[in-house]
N, C-alpha and C positions, 0 to 999 in steps of 0.2 A: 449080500449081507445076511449074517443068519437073525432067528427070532431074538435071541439073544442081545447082539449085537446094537440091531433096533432100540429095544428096549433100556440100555446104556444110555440111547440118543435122549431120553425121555429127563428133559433137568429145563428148570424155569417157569414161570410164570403162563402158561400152554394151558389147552385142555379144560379139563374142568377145576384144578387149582385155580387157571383165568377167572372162570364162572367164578368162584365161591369169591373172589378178590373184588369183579364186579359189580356182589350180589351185597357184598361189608361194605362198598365208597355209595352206591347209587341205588339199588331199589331198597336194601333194608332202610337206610335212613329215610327216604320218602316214604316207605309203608309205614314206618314206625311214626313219624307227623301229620299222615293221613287216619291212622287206625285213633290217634290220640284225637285228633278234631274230632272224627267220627263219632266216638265213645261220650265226647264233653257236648255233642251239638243234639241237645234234650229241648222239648218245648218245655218255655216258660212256668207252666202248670207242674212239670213232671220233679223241675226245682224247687216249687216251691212245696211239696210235697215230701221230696226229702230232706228239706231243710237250710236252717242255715250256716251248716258246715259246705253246702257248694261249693261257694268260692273258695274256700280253703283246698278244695280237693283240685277244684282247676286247676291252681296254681303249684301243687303237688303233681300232679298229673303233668302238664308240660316240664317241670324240672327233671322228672322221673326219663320222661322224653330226652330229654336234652343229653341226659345221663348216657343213656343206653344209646344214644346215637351217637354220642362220642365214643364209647367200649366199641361202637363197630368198628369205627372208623381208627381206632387206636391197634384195634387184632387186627382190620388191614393192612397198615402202615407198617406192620411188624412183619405179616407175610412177604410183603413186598419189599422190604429193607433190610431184614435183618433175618438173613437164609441160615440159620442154624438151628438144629435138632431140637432145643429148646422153643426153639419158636413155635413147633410142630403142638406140644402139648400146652402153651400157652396160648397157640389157638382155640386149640378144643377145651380148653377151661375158661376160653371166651365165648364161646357159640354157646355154652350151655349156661353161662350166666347171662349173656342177652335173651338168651328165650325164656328162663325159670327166674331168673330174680325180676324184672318187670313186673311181672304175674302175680309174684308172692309179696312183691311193697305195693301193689295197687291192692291189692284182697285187704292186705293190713291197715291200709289209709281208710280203706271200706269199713273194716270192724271197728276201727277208733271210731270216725267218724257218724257213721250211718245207725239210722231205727234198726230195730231187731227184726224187721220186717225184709231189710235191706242185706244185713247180715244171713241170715234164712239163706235168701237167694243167691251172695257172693259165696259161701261153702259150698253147696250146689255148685256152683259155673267155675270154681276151684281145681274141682277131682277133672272135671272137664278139658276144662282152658290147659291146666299141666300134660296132659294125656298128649293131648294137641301141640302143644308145645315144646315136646322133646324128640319129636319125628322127627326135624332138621336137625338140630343138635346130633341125634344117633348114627343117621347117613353121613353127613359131613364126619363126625370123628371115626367111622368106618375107613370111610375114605381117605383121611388123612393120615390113617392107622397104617393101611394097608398099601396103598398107591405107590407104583415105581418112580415116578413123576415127582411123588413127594418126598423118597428115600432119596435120589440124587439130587434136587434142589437143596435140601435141610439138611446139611450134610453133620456127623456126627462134632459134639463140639470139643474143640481142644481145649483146654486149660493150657494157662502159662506155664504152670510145673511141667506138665506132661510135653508140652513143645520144648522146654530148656534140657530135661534129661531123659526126654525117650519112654 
């Protein structure tokens, strides 16, 4: 077989498409309800300090969760079901809305909410947290940009017009 031919064999669910499919059903969503407990498990003192918009953020805070564990779990189920070219860039407008809008509706629950004190520090941890947050997003849509794997899986899409007269 020549390198070429190989390279033809490369269509499905294989590889590192696998990883990224494994990474949207099973560890993002656990990092994503591990990272949110993490963030909301403050001692008692540190609450009452920021006030009493707390609860309100808590409970913004797991919905915001809930949110963004379902967008993963929805750009998986797309990867994995529905193998067409369009899925390819509704991927990658799903990777980078799970990483950057989290980010940006938690900062905003922050400025509504919180002292100016609090504010101060979420603009700071802002320019930061996005920096940090757009590293996956860029790989993966590299990858899904470029990969042979993913040109023969997502194959380009027909329209009905275009099937009926060529």
């Amino acid at each position: 077989m020549t390198g070429k031919a190989e390279r033809s064999d490369l269509h499905g669910l294989g590889g590192w498409l696998g990883f990224l499919v494994f990474m949207l059903t099973i560890i993002s969503p656990i990092r994503i309800l591990l990272t949110t407990a993490a963030g909301l498990n403050v001692e008692s003192a540190v609450k009452s300090q920021i006030g009493p918009n707390w609860q309100i953020y808590e409970i913004l805070s797991w919905v915001l969760a809930a949110a963004t564990v379902s967008l993963t779990l929805l750009v998986a189920w797309r990867l994995v079901y529905v193998q067409r070219r369009s899925t390819v860039a509704i991927a990658i407008g799903g990777l980078w809305a799970i990483a950057m809008l989290p980010t940006l509706i938690d900062v905003a629950f922050g400025l509504v909410l919180f002292s100016e004190a609090a504010r101060t520090y979420l603009t700071q941890w802002l320019i930061l947290e996005l920096l940090r947050s757009a590293i996956s997003p860029a790989l993966w849509s590299a990858y899904l940009l470029r990969s042979r794997r993913v040109a023969n899986t997502y194959l380009k899409d027909v329209s009905e017009t275009e099937r009926i007269f060529g």
